[in-house]
C-alpha positions in Angstrom: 13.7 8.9 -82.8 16.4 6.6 -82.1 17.2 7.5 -78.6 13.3 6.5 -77.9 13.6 3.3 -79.4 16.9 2.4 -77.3 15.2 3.6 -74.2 11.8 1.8 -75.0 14.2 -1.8 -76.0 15.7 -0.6 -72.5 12.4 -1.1 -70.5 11.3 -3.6 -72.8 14.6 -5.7 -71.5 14.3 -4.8 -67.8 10.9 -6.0 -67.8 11.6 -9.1 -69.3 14.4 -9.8 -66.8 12.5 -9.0 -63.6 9.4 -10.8 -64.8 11.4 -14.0 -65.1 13.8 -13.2 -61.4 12.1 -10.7 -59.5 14.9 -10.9 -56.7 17.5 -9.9 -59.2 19.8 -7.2 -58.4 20.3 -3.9 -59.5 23.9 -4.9 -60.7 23.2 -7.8 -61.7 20.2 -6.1 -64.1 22.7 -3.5 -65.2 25.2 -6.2 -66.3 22.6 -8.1 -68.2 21.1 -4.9 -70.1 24.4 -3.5 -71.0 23.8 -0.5 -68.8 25.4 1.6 -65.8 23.9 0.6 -62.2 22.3 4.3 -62.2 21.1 3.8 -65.3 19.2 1.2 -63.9 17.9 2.9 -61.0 16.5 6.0 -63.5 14.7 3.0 -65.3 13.7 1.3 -62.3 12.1 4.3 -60.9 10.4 5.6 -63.9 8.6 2.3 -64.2 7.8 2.4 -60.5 6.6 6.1 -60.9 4.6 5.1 -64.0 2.4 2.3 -62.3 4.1 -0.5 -63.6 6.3 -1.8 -61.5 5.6 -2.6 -58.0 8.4 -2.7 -55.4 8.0 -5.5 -52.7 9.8 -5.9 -50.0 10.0 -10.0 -48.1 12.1 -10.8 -45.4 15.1 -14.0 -46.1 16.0 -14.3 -42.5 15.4 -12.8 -39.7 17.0 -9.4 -39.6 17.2 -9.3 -44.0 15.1 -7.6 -46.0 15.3 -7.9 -49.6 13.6 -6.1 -52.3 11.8 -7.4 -55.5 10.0 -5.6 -58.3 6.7 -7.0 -59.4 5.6 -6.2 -62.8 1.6 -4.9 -62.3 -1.2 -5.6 -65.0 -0.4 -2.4 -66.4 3.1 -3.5 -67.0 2.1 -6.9 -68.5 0.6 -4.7 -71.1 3.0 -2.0 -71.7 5.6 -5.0 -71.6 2.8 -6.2 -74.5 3.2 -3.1 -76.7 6.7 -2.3 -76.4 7.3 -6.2 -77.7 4.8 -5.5 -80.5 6.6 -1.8 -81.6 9.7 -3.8 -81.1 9.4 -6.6 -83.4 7.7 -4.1 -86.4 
């Protein structure tokens, strides 16, 4: 259906984005998609859920902790698919 296909491009786009700035911000993800903030979260978490997205946490100074999402194998591949369903 059409709705999959927008959520799938959806993914498809947050995983491109993270893979290339895995420090990116939620906002700053939602901007560049074209989607609400919790939008972004529901995306984030679903990809998390599924196995193919790995949350990190690093410290920048001392007392900062900052998060970043990893893509996982099992992303690359998904990533993989969704580009090939995409493009036919």
């Amino acid at each position: 259906s059409r709705r999959e296909e927008q959520q799938a491009e959806t993914r498809l786009k947050v995983m491109r984005l993270i893979l290339q700035n895995p420090e990116m911000y939620s906002r700053q993800l939602a901007d560049e998609v074209g989607i609400s903030n919790g939008s972004v979260y529901y995306v984030l978490a679903a990809l998390v859920e599924k196995g193919f997205l790995k949350l990190g946490n690093f410290k920048k100074k001392l007392l900062n902790v900052q998060y970043a999402y990893l893509l996982t194998p099992k992303d690359i591949h998904e990533k993989s698919l969704l580009t090939h369903r995409f493009i036919e």
